[in-house]
C-alpha positions as a Markdown table, in Angstrom:
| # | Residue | x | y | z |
|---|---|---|---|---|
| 1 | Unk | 68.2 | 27.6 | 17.8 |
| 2 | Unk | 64.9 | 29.2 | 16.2 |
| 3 | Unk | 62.2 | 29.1 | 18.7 |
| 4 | Unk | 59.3 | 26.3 | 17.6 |
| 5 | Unk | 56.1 | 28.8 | 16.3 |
| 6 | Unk | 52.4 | 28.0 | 18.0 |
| 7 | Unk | 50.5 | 27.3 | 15.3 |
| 8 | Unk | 46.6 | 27.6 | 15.7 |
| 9 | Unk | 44.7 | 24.5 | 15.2 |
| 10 | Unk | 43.3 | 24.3 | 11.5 |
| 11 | Unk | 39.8 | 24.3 | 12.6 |
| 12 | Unk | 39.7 | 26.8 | 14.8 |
| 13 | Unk | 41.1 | 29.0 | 11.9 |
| 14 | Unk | 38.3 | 28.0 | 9.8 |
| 15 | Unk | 36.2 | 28.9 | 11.9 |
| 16 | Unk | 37.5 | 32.1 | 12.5 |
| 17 | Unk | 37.7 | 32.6 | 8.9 |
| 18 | Unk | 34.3 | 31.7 | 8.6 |
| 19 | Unk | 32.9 | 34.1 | 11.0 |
| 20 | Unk | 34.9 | 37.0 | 9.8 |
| 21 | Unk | 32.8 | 37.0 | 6.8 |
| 22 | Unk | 29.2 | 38.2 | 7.1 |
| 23 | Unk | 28.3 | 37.1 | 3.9 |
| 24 | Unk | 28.8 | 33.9 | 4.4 |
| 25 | Unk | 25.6 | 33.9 | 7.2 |
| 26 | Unk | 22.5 | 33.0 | 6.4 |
| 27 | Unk | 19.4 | 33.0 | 9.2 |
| 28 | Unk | 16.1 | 30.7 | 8.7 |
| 29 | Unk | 13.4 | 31.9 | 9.4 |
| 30 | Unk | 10.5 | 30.2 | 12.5 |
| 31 | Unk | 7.4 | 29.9 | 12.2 |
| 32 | Unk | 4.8 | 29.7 | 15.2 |
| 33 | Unk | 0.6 | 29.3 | 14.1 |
| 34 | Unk | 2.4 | 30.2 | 10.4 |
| 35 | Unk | 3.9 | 33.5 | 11.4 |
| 36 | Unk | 7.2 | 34.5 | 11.5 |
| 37 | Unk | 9.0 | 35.6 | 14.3 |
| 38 | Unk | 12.2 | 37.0 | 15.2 |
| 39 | Unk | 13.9 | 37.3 | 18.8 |
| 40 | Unk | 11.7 | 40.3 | 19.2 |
| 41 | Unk | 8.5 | 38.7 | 18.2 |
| 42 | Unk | 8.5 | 35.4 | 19.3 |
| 43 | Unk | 5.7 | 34.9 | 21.5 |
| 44 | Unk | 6.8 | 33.4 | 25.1 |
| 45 | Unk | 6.7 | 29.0 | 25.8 |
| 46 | Unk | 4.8 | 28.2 | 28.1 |
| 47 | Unk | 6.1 | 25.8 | 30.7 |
| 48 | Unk | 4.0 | 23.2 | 32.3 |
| 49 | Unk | 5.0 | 20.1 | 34.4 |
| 50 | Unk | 3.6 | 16.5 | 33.5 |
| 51 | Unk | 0.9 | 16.7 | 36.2 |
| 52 | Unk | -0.2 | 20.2 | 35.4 |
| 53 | Unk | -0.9 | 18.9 | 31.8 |
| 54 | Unk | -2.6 | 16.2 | 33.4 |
| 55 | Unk | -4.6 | 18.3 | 35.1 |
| 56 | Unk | -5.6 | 20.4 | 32.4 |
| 57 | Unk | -7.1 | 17.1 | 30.6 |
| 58 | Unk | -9.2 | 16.4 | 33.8 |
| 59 | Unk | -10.0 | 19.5 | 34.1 |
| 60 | Unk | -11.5 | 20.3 | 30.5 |
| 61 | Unk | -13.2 | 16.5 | 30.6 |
| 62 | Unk | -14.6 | 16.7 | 34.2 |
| 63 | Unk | -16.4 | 20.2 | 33.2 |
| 64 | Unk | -18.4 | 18.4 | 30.2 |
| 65 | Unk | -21.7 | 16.6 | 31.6 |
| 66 | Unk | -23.5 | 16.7 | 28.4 |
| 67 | Unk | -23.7 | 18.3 | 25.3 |
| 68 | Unk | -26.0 | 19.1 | 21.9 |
| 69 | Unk | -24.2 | 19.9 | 18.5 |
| 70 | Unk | -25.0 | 20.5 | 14.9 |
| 71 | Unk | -21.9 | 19.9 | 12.8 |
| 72 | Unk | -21.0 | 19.8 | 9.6 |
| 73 | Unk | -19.5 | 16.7 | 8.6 |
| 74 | Unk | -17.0 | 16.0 | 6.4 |
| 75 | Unk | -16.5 | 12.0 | 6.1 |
| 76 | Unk | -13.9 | 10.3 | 3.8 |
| 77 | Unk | -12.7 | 7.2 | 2.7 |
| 78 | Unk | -9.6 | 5.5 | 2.7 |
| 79 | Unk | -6.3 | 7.0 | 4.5 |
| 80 | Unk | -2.3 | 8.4 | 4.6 |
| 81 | Unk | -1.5 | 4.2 | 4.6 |
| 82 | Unk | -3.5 | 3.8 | 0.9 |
| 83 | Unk | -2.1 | 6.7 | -0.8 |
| 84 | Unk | -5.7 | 8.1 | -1.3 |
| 85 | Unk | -8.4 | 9.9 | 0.7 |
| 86 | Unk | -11.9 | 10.7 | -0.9 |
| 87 | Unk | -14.1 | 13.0 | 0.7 |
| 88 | Unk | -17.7 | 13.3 | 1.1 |
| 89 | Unk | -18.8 | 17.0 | 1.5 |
| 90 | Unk | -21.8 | 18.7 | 3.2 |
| 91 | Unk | -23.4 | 16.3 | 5.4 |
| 92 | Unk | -24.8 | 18.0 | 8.1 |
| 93 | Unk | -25.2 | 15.7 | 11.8 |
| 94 | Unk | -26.6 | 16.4 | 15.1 |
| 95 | Unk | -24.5 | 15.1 | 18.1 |
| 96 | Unk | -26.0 | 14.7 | 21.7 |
| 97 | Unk | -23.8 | 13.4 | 24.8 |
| 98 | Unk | -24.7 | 12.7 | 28.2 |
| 99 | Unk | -22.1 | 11.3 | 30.8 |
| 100 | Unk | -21.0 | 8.7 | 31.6 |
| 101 | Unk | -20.8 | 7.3 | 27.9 |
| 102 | Unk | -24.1 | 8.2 | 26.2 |
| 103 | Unk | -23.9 | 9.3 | 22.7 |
| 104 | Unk | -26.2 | 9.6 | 19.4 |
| 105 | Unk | -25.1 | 11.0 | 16.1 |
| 106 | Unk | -28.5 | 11.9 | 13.2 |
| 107 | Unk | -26.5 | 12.3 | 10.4 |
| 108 | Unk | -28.3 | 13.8 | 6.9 |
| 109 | Unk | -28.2 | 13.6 | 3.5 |
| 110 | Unk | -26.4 | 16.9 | 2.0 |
| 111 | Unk | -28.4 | 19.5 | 0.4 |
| 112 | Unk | -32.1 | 17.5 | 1.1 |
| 113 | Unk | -31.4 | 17.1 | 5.1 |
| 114 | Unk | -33.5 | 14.0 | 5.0 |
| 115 | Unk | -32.2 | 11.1 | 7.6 |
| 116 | Unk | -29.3 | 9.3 | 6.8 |
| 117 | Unk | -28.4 | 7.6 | 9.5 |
| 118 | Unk | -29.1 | 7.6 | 13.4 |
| 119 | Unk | -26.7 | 5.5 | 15.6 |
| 120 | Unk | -26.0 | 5.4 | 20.1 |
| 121 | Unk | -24.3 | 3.6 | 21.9 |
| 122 | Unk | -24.4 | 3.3 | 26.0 |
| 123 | Unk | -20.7 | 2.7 | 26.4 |
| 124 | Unk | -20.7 | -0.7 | 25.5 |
| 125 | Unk | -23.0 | -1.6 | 22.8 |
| 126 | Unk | -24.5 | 0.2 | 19.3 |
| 127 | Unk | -27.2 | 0.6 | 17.3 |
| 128 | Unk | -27.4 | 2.1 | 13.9 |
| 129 | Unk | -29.6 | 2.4 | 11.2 |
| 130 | Unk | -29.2 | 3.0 | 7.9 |
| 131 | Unk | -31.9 | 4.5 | 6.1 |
| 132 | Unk | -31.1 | 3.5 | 2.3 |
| 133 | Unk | -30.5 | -0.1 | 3.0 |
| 134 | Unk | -33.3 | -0.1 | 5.8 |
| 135 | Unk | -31.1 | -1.9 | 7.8 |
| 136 | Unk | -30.7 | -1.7 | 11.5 |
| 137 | Unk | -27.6 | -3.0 | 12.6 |
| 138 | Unk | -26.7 | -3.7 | 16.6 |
| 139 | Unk | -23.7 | -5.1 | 18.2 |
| 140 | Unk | -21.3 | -5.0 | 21.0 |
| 141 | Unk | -18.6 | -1.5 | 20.5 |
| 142 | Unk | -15.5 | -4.2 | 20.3 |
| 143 | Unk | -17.5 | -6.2 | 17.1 |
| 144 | Unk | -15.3 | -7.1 | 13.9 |
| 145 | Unk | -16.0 | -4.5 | 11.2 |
| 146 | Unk | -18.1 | -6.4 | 8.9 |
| 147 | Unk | -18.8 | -4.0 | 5.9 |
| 148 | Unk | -17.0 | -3.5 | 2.4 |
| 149 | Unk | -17.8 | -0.1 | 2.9 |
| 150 | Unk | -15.6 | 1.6 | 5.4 |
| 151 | Unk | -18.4 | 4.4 | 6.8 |
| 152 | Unk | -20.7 | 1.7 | 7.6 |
| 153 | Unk | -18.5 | 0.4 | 9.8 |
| 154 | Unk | -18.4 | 3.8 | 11.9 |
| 155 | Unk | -19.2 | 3.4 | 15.5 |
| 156 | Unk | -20.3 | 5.9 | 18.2 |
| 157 | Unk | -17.9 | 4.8 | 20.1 |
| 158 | Unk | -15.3 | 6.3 | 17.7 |
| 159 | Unk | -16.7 | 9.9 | 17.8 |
| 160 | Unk | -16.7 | 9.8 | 21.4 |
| 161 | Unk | -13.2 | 8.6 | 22.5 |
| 162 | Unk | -12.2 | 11.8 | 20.1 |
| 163 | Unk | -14.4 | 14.5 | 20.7 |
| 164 | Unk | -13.9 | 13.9 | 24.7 |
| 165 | Unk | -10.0 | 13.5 | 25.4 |
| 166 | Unk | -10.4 | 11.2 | 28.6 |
| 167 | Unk | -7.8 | 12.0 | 31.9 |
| 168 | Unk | -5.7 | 9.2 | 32.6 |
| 169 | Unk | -6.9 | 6.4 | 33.8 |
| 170 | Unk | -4.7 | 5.5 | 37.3 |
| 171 | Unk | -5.1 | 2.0 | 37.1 |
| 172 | Unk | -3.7 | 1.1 | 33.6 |
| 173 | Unk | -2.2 | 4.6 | 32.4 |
| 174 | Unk | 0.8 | 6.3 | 33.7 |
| 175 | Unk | 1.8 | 9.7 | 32.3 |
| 176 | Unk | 5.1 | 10.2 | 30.6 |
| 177 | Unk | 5.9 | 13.5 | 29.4 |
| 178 | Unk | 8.4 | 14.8 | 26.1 |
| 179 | Unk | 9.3 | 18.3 | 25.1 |
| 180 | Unk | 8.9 | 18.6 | 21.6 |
| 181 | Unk | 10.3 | 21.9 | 20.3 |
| 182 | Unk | 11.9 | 22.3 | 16.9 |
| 183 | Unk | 12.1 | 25.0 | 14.3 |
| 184 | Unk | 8.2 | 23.6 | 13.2 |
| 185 | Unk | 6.3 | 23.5 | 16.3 |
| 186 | Unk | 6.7 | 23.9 | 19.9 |
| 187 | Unk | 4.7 | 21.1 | 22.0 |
| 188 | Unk | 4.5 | 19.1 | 25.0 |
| 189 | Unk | 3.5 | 15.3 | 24.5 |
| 190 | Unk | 2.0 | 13.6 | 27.1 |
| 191 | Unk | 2.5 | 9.8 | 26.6 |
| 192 | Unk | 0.2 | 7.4 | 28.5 |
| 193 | Unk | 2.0 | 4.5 | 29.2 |
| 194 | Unk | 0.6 | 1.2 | 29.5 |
| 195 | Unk | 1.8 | -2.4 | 30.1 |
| 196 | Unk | 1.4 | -4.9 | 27.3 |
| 197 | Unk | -0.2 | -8.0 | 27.4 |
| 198 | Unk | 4.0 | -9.5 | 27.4 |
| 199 | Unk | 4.7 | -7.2 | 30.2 |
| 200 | Unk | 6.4 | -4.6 | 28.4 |
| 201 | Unk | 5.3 | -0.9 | 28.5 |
| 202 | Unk | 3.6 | 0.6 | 25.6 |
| 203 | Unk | 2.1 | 3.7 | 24.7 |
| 204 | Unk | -1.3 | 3.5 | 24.6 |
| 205 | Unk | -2.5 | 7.2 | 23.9 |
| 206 | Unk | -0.3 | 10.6 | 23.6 |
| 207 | Unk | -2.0 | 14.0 | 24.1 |
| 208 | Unk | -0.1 | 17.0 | 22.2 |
| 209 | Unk | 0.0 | 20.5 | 23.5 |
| 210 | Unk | 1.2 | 23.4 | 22.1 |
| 211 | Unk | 3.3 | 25.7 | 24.0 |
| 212 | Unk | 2.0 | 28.5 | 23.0 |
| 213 | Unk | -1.0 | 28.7 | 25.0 |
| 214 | Unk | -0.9 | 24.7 | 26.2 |
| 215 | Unk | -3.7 | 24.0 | 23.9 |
| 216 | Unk | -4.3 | 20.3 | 22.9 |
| 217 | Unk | -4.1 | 20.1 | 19.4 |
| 218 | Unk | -3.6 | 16.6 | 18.6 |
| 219 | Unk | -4.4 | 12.6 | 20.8 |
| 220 | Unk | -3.1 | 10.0 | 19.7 |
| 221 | Unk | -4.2 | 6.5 | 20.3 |
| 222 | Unk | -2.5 | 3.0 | 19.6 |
| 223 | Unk | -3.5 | -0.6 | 19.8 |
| 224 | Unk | -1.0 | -3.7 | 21.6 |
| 225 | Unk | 1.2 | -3.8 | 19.0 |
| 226 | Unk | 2.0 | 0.0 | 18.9 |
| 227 | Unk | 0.0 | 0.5 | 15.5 |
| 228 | Unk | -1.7 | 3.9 | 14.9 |
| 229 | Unk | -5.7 | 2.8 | 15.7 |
| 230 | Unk | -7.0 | 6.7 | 16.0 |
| 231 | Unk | -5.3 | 10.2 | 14.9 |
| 232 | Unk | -7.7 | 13.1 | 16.1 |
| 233 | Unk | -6.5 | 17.2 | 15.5 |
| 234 | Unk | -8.3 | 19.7 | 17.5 |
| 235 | Unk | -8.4 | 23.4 | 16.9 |
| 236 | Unk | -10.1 | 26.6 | 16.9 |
| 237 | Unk | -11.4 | 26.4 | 20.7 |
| 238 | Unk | -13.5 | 28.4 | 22.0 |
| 239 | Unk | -16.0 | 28.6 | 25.2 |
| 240 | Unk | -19.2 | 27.4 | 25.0 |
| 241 | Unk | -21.4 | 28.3 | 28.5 |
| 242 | Unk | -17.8 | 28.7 | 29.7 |
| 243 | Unk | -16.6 | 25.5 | 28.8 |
| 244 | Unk | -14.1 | 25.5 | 26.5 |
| 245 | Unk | -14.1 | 23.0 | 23.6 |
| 246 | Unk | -12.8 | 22.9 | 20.4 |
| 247 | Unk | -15.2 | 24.0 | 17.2 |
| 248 | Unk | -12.9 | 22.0 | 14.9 |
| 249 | Unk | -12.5 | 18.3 | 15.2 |
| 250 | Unk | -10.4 | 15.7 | 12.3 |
| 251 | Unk | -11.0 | 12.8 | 13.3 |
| 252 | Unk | -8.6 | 9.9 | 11.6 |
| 253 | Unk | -9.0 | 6.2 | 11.8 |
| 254 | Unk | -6.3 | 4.8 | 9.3 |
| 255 | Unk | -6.5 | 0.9 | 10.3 |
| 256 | Unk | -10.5 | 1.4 | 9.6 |
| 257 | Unk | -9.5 | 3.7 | 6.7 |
| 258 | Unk | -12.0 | 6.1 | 7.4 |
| 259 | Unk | -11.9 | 9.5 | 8.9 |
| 260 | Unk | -14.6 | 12.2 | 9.7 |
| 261 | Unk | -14.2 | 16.1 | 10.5 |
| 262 | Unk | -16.4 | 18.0 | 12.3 |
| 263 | Unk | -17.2 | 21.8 | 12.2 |
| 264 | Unk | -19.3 | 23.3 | 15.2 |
| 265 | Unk | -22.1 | 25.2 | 13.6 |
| 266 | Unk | -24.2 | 25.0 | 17.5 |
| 267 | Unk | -22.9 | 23.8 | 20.8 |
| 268 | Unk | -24.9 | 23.7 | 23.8 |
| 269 | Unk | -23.2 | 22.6 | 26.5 |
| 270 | Unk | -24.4 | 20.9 | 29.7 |
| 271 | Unk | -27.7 | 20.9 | 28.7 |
| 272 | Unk | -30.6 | 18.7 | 30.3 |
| 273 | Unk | -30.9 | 15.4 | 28.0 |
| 274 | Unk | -33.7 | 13.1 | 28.6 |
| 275 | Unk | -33.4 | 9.7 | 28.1 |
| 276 | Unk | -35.7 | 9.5 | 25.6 |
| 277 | Unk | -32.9 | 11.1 | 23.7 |
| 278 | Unk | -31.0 | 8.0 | 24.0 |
| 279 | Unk | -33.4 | 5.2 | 22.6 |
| 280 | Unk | -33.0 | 3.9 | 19.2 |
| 281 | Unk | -35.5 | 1.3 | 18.1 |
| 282 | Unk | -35.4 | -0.8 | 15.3 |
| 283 | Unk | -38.4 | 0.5 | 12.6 |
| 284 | Unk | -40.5 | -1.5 | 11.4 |
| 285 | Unk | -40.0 | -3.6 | 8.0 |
| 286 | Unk | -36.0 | -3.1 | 8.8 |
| 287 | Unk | -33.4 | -5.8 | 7.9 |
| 288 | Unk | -32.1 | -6.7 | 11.3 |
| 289 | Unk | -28.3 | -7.2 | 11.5 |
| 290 | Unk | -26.5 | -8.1 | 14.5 |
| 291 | Unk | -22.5 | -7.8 | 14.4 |
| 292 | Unk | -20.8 | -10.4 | 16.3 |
| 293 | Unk | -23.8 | -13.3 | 16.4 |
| 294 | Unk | -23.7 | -16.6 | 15.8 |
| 295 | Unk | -24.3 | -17.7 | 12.1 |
């Protein structure tokens, strides 16, 4: 009687087949900061543990205690939700900060430089004024937008929560980390996770770093319902009186539908601010406006 052949499984002769034939390879290529690598060139991850990248954030915030800019601005209207984005070029602002939450942005016209706009806010509430409708508007950081037009209903408060990516707060926040690496990118996410008004968790902010040098090039920020409220980039950073900040700032706002990008053209940092610095009164023969009041 003829003794029964062992036959190799169909697939693993396929593959064999397959791999006997190096023209049947192909290799993609990776890109890291839009260069290609290869197993030679590819620069080193960087490994970091949820706390360390936590530190890092507190770290970078808690050696900020004030700051003066002049930035180029780039506003723009509408957002990735609309289909369309129009952009204003060439308006030039001055930024000043002072801790814990003081902040006033002079932003000018482009090419004459003439005032704008001037607008602070403490932390909690805002003032603004707008110079070509002489009207001077005040109300509590939380108000409704209430204007047709989407840059009028810019608030400090907006610039500040992105140019200053704030450690997690103890209380409310708990960190939550994700490796994302793929043939694009290589990042760490750092999810803050908070409970919902239901009791559930949600993700209130997420902090993205890249693993090439643990830079954070991207935060995140989302409202109750897990809708995208705030969508900020960061790059080019660089140390300013040996803080290091970033000189590029997009700032994206897509349920406002406005965005705003700023370009460092001076940064001095921890510099003495009066308060003076921080008053904005109404001028005389302004409209007065006050968002949130009774009607």
């Amino acid at each position: 009687m003829p003794k029964p052949h062992r036959h190799v499984p169909v697939a693993i002769a396929l593959i064999l087949g397959l791999t006997s034939s190096s023209c049947l390879y192909t290799k993609r290529v990776i890109l890291r900061h839009n260069k290609k690598v290869t197993a030679a060139t590819a620069p080193k991850l960087l490994t970091a543990t949820r706390d360390e990248l936590s530190g890092r954030i507190a770290t970078l915030y808690n050696a900020i205690a004030s700051f003066q800019a002049t930035v180029d601005m780039t506003p723009s209207i509408g957002s990735v939700y609309t289909g369309e984005i129009t952009e204003i070029k060439d308006v030039r602002a001055h930024v000043l900060f002072r801790k814990p939450a003081g902040i006033r942005i002079l932003g000018q016209y482009p090419v004459v430089r003439t005032t704008a706009f001037d607008m602070i806010s403490d932390g909690t509430d805002f003032k603004v004024f707008l110079v070509s409708k002489n009207l001077f508007v005040e109300g509590a950081n939380s108000a409704p937008a209430t204007s047709k037009n989407k840059l009028e209903n810019l608030r400090p408060e907006a610039f500040l929560s992105s140019m200053l990516i704030q450690p997690a707060d103890p209380s409310t926040e708990k960190p939550s980390l994700v490796d994302q690496v793929d043939e694009d990118n290589a990042l760490y996410i750092l999810f803050f996770i908070r409970t919902a008004p239901n009791g559930d968790p949600a993700i209130a902010r997420g902090i993205w770093f890249d693993r090439i040098d643990l830079t954070i090039v991207r935060q995140t920020v989302y409202d109750e319902s897990g809708a995208l409220v705030s969508d900020t980039r960061y790059s080019k950073w660089q140390q300013y009186n040996g803080v290091m900040f970033p000189a590029h700032i997009d700032i994206n706002r897509p349920k406002d539908q406005y965005g705003v990008a700023l370009d460092m053209i001076d940064m001095q940092m921890n510099v003495n601010l009066t308060d003076d610095k921080f008053i904005l009164n109404q001028p005389e023969g302004s409209q007065l406006q006050v968002i949130g009041a009774p009607k």
